[in-house]
Each structure stands twice: as structure tokens, then as C-alpha cells.
DOTI-390673 format. One line per 3 residues: number of its first residue (from 1); their letters; for each residue x, y, z of C-alpha. Coordinates in Angstrom, 3 decimals. Example, Ala and Ser with C-alpha at 12.3 -4.5 7.8 and 13.67 -1.06 7.14 Angstrom:
BEGIN
1 = AS = 12.300,-4.500,7.800; 13.670,-1.060,7.140
This chain:
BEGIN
1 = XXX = 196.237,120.452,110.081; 196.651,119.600,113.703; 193.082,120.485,114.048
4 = XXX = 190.207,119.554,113.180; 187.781,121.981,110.875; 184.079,123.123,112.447
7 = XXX = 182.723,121.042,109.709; 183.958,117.752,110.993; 182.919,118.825,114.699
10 = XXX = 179.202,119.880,113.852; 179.839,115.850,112.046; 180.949,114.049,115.295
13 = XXX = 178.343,116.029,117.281; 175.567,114.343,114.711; 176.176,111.736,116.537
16 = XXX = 174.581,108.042,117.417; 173.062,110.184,120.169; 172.118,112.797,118.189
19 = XXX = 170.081,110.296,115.463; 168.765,108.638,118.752; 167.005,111.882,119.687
22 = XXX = 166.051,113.189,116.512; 164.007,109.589,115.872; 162.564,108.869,119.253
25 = XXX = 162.493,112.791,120.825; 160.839,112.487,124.568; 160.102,109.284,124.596
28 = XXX = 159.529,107.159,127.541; 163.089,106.349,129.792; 164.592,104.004,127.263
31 = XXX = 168.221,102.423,126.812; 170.080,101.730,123.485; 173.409,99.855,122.833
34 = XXX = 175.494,99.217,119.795; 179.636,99.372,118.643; 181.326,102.271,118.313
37 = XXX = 179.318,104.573,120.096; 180.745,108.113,120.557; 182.138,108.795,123.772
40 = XXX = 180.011,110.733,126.247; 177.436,112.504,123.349; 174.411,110.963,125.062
43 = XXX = 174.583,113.807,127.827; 174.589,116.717,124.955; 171.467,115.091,123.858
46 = XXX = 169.742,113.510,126.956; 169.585,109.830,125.965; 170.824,107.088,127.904
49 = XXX = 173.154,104.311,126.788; 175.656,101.771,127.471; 178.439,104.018,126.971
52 = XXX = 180.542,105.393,128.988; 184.334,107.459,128.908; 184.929,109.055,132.317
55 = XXX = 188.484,109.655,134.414; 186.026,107.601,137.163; 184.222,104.885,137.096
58 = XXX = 181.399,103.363,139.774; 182.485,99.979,141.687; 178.762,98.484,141.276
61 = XXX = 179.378,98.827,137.147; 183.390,97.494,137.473; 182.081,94.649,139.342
64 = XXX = 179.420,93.404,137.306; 181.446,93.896,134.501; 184.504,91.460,136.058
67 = XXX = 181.514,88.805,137.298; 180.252,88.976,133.610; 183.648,88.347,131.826
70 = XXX = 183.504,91.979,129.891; 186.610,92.344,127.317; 187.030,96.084,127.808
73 = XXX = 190.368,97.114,128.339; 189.944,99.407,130.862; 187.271,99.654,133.457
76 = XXX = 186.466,103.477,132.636; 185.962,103.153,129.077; 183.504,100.666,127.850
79 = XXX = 180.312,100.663,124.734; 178.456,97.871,125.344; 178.104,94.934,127.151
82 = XXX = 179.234,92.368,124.393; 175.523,91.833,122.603; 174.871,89.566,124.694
85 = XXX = 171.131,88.746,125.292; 170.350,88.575,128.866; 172.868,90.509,130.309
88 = XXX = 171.848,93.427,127.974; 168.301,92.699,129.537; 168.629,93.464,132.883
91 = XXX = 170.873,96.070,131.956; 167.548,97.668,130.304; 168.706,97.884,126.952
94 = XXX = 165.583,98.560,124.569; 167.123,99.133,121.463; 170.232,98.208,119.452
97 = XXX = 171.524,100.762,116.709; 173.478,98.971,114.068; 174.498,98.965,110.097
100 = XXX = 173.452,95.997,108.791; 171.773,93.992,111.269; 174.142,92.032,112.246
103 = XXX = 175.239,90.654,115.851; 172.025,91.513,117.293; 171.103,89.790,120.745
106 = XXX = 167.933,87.232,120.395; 164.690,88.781,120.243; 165.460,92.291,118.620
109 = XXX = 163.602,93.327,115.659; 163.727,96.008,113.016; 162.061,99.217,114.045
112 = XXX = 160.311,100.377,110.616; 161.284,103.631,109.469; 164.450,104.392,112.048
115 = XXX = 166.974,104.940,110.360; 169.606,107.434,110.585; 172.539,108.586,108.372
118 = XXX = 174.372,111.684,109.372; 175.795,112.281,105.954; 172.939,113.126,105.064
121 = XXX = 173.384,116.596,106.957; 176.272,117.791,105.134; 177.475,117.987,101.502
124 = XXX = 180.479,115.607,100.421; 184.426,117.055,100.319; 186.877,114.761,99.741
127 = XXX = 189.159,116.882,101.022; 187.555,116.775,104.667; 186.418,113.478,104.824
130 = XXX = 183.740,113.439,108.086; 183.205,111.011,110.969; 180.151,108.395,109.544
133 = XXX = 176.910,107.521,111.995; 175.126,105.523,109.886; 172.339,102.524,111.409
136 = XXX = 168.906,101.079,111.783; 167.258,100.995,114.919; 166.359,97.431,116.225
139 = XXX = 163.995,97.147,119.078; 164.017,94.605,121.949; 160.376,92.838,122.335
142 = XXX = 160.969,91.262,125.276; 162.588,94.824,126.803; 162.136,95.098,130.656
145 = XXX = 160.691,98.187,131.855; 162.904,100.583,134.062; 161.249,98.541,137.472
148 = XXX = 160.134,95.143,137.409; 159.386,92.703,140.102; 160.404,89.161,140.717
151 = XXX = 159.475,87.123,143.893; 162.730,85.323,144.233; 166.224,85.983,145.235
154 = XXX = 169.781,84.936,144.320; 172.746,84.912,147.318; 176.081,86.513,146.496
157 = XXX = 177.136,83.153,147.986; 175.541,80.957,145.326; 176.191,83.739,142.250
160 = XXX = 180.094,83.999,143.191; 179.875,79.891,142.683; 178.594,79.888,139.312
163 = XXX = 180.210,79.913,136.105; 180.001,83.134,133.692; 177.686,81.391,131.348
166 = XXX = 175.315,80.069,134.457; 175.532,83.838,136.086; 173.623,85.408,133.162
169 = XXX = 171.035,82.572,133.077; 171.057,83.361,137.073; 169.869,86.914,136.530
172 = XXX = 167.090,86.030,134.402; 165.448,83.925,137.364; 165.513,86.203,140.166
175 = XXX = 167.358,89.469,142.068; 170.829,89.153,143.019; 170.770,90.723,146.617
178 = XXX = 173.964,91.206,149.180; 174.037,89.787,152.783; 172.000,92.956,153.352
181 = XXX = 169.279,92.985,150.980; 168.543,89.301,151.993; 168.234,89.843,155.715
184 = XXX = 165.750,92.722,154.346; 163.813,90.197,152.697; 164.134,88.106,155.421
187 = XXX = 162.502,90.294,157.647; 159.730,91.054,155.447; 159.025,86.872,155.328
190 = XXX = 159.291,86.704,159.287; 156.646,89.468,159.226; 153.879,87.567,157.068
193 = XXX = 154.712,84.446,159.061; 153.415,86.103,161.824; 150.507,87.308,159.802
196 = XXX = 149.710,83.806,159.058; 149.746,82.343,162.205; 147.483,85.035,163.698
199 = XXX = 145.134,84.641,160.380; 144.968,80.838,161.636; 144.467,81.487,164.807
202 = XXX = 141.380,83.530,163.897; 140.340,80.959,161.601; 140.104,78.349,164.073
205 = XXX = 138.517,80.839,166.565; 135.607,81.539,164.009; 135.180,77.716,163.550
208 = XXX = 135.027,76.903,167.149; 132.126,79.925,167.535; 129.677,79.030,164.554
211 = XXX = 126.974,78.370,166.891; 127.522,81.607,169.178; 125.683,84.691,168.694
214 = XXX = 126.823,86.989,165.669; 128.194,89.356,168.605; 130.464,87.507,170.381
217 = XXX = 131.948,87.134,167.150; 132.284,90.545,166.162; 133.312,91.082,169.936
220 = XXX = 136.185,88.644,168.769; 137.430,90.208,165.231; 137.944,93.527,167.553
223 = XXX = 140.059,91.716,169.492; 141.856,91.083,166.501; 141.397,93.848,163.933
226 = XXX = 143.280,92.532,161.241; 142.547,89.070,161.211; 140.127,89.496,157.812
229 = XXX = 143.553,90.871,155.887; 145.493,88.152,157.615; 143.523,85.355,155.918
232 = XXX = 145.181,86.102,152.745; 148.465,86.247,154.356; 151.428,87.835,151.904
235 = XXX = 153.465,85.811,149.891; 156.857,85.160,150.920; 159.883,86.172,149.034
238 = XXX = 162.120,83.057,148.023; 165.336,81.546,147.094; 165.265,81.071,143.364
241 = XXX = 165.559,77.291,142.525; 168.343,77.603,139.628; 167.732,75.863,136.551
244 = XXX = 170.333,76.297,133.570; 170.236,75.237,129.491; 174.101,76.312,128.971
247 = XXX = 175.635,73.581,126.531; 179.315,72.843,126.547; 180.254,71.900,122.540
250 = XXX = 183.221,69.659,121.646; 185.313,70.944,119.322; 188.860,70.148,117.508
253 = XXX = 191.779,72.607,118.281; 193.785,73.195,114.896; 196.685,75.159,115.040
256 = XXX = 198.625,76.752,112.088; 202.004,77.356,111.908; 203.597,79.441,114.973
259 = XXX = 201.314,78.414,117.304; 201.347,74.936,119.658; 198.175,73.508,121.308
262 = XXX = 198.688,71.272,124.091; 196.979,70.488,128.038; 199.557,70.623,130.498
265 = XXX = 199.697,67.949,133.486; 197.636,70.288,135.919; 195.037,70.284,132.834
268 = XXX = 195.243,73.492,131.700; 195.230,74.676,128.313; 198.937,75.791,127.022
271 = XXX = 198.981,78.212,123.952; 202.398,78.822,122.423; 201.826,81.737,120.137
274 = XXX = 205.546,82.626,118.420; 204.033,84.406,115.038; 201.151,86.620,115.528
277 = XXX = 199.883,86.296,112.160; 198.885,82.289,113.108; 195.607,81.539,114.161
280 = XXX = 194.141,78.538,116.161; 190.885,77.396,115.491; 188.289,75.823,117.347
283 = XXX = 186.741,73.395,114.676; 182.828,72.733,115.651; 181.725,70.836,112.671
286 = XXX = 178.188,70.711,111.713; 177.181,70.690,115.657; 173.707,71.135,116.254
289 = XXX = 174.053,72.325,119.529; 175.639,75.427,118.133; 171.822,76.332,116.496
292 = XXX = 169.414,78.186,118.029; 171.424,79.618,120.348; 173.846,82.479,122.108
295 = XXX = 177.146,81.143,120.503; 180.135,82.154,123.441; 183.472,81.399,123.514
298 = XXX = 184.797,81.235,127.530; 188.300,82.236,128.610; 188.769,81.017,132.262
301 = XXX = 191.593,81.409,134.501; 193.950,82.987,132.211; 197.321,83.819,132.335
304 = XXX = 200.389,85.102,129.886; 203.774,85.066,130.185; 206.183,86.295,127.667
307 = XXX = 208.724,83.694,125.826; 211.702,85.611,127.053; 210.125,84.588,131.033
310 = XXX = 210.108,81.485,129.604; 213.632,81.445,128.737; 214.988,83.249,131.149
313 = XXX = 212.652,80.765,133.746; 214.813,78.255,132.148; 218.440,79.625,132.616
316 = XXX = 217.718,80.328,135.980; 217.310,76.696,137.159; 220.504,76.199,135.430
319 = XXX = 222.485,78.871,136.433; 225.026,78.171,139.664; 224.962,81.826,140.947
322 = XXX = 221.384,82.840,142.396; 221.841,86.207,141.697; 222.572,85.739,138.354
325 = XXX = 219.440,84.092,137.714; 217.515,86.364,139.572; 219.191,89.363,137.288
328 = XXX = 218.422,87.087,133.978; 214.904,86.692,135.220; 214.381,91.050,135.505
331 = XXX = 216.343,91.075,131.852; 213.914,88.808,130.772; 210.727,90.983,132.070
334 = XXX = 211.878,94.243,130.434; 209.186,94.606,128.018; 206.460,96.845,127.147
337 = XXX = 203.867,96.206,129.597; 201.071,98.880,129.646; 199.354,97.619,126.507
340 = XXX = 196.720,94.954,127.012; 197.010,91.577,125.218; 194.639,91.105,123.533
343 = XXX = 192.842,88.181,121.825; 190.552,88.402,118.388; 187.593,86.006,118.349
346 = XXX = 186.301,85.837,115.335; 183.054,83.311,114.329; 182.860,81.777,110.724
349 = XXX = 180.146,80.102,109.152; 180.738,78.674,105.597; 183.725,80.919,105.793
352 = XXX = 182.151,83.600,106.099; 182.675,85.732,109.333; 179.496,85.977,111.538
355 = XXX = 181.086,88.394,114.070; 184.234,89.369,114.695; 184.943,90.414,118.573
358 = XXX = 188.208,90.841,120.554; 188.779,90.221,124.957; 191.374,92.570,126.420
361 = XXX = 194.275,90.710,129.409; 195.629,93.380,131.265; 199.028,92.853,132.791
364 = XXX = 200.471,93.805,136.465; 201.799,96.958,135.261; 198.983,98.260,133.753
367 = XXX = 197.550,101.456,135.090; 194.445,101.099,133.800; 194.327,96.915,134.226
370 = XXX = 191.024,95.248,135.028; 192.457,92.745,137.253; 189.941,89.748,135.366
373 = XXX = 191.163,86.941,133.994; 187.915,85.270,133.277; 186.194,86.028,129.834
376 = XXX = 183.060,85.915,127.580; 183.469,86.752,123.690; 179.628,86.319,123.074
379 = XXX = 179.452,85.086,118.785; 176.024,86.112,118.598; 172.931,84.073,118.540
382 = XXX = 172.769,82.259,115.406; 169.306,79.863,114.013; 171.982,78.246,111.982
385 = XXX = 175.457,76.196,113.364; 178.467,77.800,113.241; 181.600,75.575,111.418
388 = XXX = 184.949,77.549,113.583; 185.982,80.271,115.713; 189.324,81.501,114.942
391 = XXX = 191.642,82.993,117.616; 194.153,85.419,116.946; 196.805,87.137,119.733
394 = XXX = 197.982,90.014,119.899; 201.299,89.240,121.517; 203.437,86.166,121.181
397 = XXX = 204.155,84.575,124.294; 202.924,81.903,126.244; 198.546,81.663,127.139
400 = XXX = 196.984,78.733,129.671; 194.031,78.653,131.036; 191.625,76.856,133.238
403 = XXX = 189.411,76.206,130.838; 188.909,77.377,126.830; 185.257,76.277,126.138
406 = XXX = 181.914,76.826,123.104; 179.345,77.360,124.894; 176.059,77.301,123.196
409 = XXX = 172.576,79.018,125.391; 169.660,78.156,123.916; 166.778,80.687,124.381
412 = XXX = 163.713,78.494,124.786; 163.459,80.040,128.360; 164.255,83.754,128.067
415 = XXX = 161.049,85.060,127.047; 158.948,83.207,129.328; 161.564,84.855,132.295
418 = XXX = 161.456,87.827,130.573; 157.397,88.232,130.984; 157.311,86.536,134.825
421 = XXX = 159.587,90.317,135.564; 157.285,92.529,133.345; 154.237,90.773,134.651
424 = XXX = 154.025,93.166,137.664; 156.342,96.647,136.538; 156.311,100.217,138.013
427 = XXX = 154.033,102.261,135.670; 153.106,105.848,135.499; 156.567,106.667,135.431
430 = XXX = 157.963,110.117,135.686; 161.653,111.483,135.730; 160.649,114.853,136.945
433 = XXX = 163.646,116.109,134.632; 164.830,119.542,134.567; 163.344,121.188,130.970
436 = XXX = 166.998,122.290,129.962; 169.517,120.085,131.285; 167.095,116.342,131.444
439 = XXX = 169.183,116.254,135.120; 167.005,114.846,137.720; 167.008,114.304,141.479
442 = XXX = 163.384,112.393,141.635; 162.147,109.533,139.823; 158.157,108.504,140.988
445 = XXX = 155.689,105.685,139.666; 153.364,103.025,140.985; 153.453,99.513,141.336
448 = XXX = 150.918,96.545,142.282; 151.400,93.258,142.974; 149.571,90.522,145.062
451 = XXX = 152.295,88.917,146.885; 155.442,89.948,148.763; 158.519,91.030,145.598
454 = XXX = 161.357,93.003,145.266; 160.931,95.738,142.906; 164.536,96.012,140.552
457 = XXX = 164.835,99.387,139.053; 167.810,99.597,136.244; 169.114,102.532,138.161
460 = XXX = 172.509,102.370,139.506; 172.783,102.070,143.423; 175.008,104.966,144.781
463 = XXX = 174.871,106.696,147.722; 172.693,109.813,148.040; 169.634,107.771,146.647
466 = XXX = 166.629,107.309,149.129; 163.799,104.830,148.118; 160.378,106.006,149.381
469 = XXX = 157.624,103.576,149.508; 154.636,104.808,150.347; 156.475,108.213,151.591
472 = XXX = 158.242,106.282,154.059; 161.858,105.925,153.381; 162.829,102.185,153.138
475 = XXX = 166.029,100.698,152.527; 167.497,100.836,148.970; 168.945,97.080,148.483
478 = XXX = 171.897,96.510,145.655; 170.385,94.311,143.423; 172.260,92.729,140.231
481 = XXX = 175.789,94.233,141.496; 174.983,97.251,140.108; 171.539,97.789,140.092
484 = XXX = 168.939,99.173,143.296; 165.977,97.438,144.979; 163.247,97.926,146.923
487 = XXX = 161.410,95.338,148.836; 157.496,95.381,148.833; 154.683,94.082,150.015
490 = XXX = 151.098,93.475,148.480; 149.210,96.232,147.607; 149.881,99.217,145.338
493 = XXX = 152.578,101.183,146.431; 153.622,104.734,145.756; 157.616,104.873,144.214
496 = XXX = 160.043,107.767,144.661; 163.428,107.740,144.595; 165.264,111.077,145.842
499 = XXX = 168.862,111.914,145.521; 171.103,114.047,147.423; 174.537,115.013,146.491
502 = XXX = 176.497,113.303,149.574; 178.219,115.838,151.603; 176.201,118.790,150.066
505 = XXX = 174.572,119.370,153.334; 177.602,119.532,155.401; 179.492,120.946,153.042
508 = XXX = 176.494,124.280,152.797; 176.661,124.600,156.787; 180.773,124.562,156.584
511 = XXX = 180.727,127.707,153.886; 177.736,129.434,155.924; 180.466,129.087,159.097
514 = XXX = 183.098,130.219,157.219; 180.870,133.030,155.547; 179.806,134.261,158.944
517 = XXX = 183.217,134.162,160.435; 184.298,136.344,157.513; 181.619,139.036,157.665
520 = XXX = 182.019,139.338,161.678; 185.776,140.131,160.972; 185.123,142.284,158.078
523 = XXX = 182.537,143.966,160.996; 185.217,144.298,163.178; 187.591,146.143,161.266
526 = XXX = 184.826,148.954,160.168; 183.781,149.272,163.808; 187.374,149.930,165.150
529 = XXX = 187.415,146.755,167.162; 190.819,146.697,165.386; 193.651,148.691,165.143
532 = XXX = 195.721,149.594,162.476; 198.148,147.114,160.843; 196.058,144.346,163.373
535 = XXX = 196.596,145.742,166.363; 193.844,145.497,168.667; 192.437,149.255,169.670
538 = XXX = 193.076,150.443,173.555; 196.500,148.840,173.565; 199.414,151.254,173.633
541 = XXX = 201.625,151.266,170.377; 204.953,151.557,170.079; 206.255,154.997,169.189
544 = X = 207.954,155.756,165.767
């Protein structure tokens, strides 16, 4: 049948979302990630996750998706963001759903008791086989709550400089703020440095009067009414000092039949890939820096040209005529060219495969292409060394790039990072979500901290939000590419974040003009103020 039966949709509806909710029901904001999610169920059951499967998609997300080296094949349509550990942390991801356990990012553990199977709802039939959402819940013990604070910064200048590997280490040590955000900060330092120097000056005043009677002192603090807060002037926030652990691992490229390994002059890596059924493999050995770690394998620069481009490259420089090269060269580029191409990384250990993953090229003509051509197939994090990682390609055809690296990240630092941003976290949280829909337009909590910090919240920054400190509005920063900020100062602050459909105000005064304009003519045609067929009354008419 060309449709499906009501047994197999009440199936897909029981979904990953639906298991979600029927294990955790109102809990607390949280985020969960996994493979294979179903597209766009966590709205029918008000849970959030890393899904997403939209016509549309929001620039902050695309971007930090492209600066991360995501494989998805087109920006609108994405799971996850490739298990990897702390990119899945400051994207707020609590738990990870999953069969067996495998490819979990470092530090999640088995939630006793959560598991979910949704063929458990429905009696077999062989003859209407169902969709299967079967998994354990594994929880993330070094989770970051929806805001956390951090008292240092990262440019956009120094971010955009840094490889993939070195950006996700980046994140881990501070906010990632635009031109914007840091002349925000900026301001809030050149504030407290005046503080300071009139908390000095107050200082030395009360040194120089020790001997003087207790009211020419107090005659003195008037003068100066905040000089007792001054003396523990704020904190300022600061330029993170970027430390990185990232190891680069030497391996042996071993190609099988069809496919040709070489570095060109320019020292790029050249992959000749004429049977897609070959595989190259990147041969590790018994490498020790591949334990303990967040096993990656990174694609930079890269680039694909088809064989027949190639040849027809080649008959061009030989060919007399220039326009008969020029009309090889189009023959040559007549190919299917909306399909991505698409590499398989797959991890072995002992032979056995430890993940299996794949990055998605887009080409020029594309209409969903990505426009990246830098990657990261994250292998997992492994306590043991992994032996290979085979590639496989989708197309045959001719790969380079700038670099084809292992890179192994050990996690010695992560949870120590991962407690500095929980240390000081907005609490008392609430959505303020509708009771039907979970839709919300406010989000309040508190926060304290003893020093100047910007406050990240893992909500994405679009217009129509408003950040409210204190009920004054204060600028909403971009934080993380696609994350929001606010920046605070010591004390314990009131949170709220409103939002405001943009336009909808304009937009309700346009159709209350129009609405008026209608009823006034609609008036005017009961009271006579116009004639039959539109002709205005008093005028003469023309006789029949």
C-alpha cells in the first residue's frame, strides 16, 4: 500500500520523544541527544533535543555548525552534534538515548531504570512490521545547567584562528562574544576601574585622618557615599588565556586496490578513489596517545573533483582550438551534482568496529550545500587505543586536502572546566510555559556571584528576546555563535528573558488601520454618504 496503516503511525508517534516524556515527565529544562532521532516529535511531546527538520534554519545554529566541522548534509536537517564531548556540553545536552551504550561522549553514565522500548506498546504482525525506538538513557554528570557563568571571554578574532579541534577546547575555557558583546564587557571593566580608583582614594583619605575626630570622618564618607562598597571593587571580566591538550597521532596511510595515496608539491593530501568499494586506512598501531581520549579524525580544506575534470583538464591543455577545450571541459562536468559526497569513517579496534560515522561534501550545485569544507568525524572517546580508521567514498573521483589528521583530546581538563561554569549557575528556574502547548515567551531565575561574569544561557539568540537584569533591560550578547549572554555584575541578580514576535506590534496597528478604514467605509455606504453603484450622493446622474 502506498500508505501507511494507523498502526504504524500511533508506532512512529511512540517515539524517542515520546519514551523521553513518559520516563522523565516535567522535569527540570533538560536536553537529550542520540542517532536517529525522529524528525520534529519533540514538539508533540514538549522535550527539547538536538534535532531538528525545518524548511528554515537559524544563522547562529548554521554557523556554529560550519566553525565546528558538522557532517550534516544539509544545514536544515541535522540529529546531533557528532557525540562529541564538549561541544555537546555547551550545547546543554544532559542526556544521551542509545541501544547499547555505545559512542557515548566522556563522562555519561547509565541512568538506572530508563529504559524504553516502544514495542512494547503494540502486539507483533509480521505483516506490518513497525518503526523500532528502542534505548537506555545515559546521563551527563558533568551537565551544565541552562545558565552558567564564566569570568573570561574569547574574541571572534582569536576563535576564527583556531583549528576545529582547539575551538571546542576554546569553549570550555570561556564565552565566545562578537565585537559587540566585548565592548559590553569592556564597559562593565572601565566601570569598576573607576570604582577602584575612588575606593583608593578613600582609602588613603581614611589613612591620612586616623588622628582626626570620628566626625570629620564620617563628614568625609558622605562626601563619598559609596566608598565602603568600593573597597571591594568588582572583578573584572578577562581575556581567557588559551591552553589546549589536542594531540596530533602519526599514522600509516594504506591503500587497497582502486585507491592512490600521495602529497602533492603544494603539500596537500591527493586521494584517487577509482572503485568505491576500496578503502584507505589510517594505520595507528598500538599508539598510546589514542587512549584516554576523544578519538577525531580532521578533514581540512577539502576539495573533489570528478576523474572525467581530470581528463577533460588534461585534453584541454592539449587541444589547439580554445573552444574546443572549453566545450570538453562542460562535457566533462555533466554529472549528477545535487547529491553530497560523502565519506564513511569508520574506527576499528582489534577489528572490531568502535563507531562507524560518515561527513557529508556538498558540491556548487547543491541546493541544499553547506558551503564547509572543513570536518570533524569524532570516533568516540575510547580508555583503550584504537588500531585503524578506515575511509570509504562515496564517489570516485579525485579528494585533497589541507590537512587529513588523528587527533586524540584527552579529558584530564574537562571536568575541572566543566565545574569553574556550574560553580556560579542561574537557579530557581522557571519557564513560565503555557499548561497545553509548553510554548513560552518568559524564562526567570536568579543568579549570584562575587565578581564581574557573563551569564551564558543555552538559549538561542534571535531577535525578539529582551534580557532583564534586575528589571532593567540590558543588552542580550551572542555568546558561543549561537548561544545568548548577559553581562553581570556582583551581587544577586534577578533573570528574565521576554520575547516578542518581531513585527507583531506593527503588524497589530497596520490591521487596526486597515480595520478602521474598512468599518468607516462600510459606515458610509449605510449612511448614504454614497450613491448607488459608487457614486457619491448630491451629484447629478446621468439619465437612462
Amino acid at each position: 500500500t502506498e500508505y501507511h496503516t494507523d498502526r504504524y503511525i500511533a508506532a512512529m508517534a511512540a517515539s524517542d520523544a515520546a519514551g523521553m516524556r513518559s520516563l522523565f515527565g516535567n522535569a527540570p529544562f533538560y536536553r537529550y541527544s542520540g542517532r536517529d532521532l525522529a524528525n520534529n516529535f519533540s514538539l508533540l511531546y514538549d522535550v527539547s533535543n538536538t534535532q531538528y527538520y525545518w524548511s528554515l534554519s537559524d544563522a547562529g545554529v548554521t554557523q556554529f555548525f560550519t566553525e565546528t566541522g558538522q557532517g550534516n548534509g544539509m544545514v536544515h536537517m541535522y540529529d546531533n552534534l557528532d557525540n562529541r564531548t564538549m561541544v555537546d556540553e555547551i550545547a546543554g545536552v544532559k542526556y544521551y538515548i542509545r541501544s547499547d551504550g555505545s559512542l557515548l561522549p566522556y563522562g555519561f553514565e547509565r541512568v538506572e531504570g530508563a529504559r524504553y522500548d516502544n514495542r512494547t506498546l503494540f502486539d507483533p504482525d509480521e505483516d506490518d512490521p513497525l518503526p523500532v525506538f528502542s534505548f537506555s538513557v545515559f546521563e551527563n554528570k558533568y551537565a551544565l545547567p541552562i545558565g552558567f557563568t564564566t569570568g573570561r571571554y574569547i574574541s571572534r578574532e582569536t576563535y576564527d584562528a583556531l583549528s576545529i579541534p582547539q575551538r571546542q577546547e576554546a569553549l570550555m575555557q570561556g564565552a565566545l562574544l562578537e565585537e559587540a558583546g566585548i565592548g559590553e564587557v569592556q564597559g562593565i571593566a572601565q566601570e569598576n576601574a573607576q570604582w577602584k580608583a575612588q575606593g583608593e582614594v578613600k582609602e588613603n583619605a581614611q589613612e591620612n585622618m586616623q588622628e582626626e575626630a570620628q566626625e570629620n570622618v564620617h563628614e568625609i564618607v558622605q562626601e563619598n557615599p559609596q566608598g565602603i562598597a568600593q573597597e571591594n571593587a568588582p572583578g573584572e571580566v578577562k581575556e581567557a588565556e588559551l591552553v589546549f591538550s589536542e594531540k596530533n597521532i602519526s599514522y600509516t596511510a594504506r591503500a587497497e586496490d582502486g585507491i592512490e595515496f600521495c602529497r602533492t608539491e603544494d603539500g596537500r593530501v591527493e586521494i584517487v578513489v577509482r572503485d568505491t568499494g576500496a578503502a584507505l586506512y589510517l594505520d595507528a598501531g598500538d599508539s598510546e596517545d589514542l587512549s584516554r581520549c576523544e578519538v577525531s579524525v580532521l578533514f581540512s580544506g577539502m576539495e573533489y573533483r570528478t576523474l572525467q575534470e581530470e581528463t577533460a583538464g588534461e585534453a584541454g591543455e592539449r587541444a589547439n582550438d580554445a573552444d574546443d577545450a572549453a566545450e570538453e571541459g562542460n562535457a566533462a562536468k555533466d554529472y549528477e551534482n545535487t547529491e553530497p559526497v560523502e565519506i564513511v569513517v569508520t574506527a576499528k579496534r582489534d577489528g572490531e568496529t568502535v563507531s562507524r560515522k560518515k561527513i557529508a561534501y556538498t558540491l556548487p550545485d547543491n541546493p541544499w550545500k553547506t558551503g564547509r569544507s572543513d570536518f570533524l568525524s569524532c570516533c568516540g572517546y575510547t580508555e583503550e587505543s584504537l588500531d585503524t580508521v578506515r575511509l570509504k567514498f562515496s564517489r570516485e573521483g579525485i579528494y585533497t586536502f589541507e590537512e587529513l589528521a588523528l587527533i586524540g583530546q584527552p579529558m584530564e581538563a574537562y571536568p575541572s572546566q566543566a565545574r569553574a561554569f556550574r560553580e556560579y549557575a542561574l537557579e530557581d528556574l522557571d519557564l513560565h510555559e503555557l499548561p497545553d502547548s509548553g510554548a513560552t515567551a518568559k524564562i526567570t531565575g536568579t543568579v549570584t556571584v562575587p565578581d564581574a561574569r557573563i551569564l551564558c544561557l543555552q538559549i538561542p539568540h534571535m531577535r525578539g528576546l529582551q534580557g532583564y537584569v534586575d528589571g532593567e533591560e540590558q543588552t542580550l550578547l551572542q555568546a558561543d555563535t549561537m548561544f545568548c549572554a548577559l553581562v553581570l555584575e556582583p551581587g544577586t541578580h534577578e533573570i528574565e528573558l521576554r520575547y516578542r514576535t518581531p513585527g507583531l506590534a506593527a503588524g497589530a496597528w497596520i490591521s487596526l488601520a486597515a480595520l478602521i478604514l474598512f468599518l468607516l467605509e462600510i459606515a458610509g455606504d449605510s449612511t448614504g454618504l454614497t450613491g448607488k453603484r459608487g457614486v457619491p450622493a448630491g451629484l447629478p446622474r446621468k439619465k437612462a
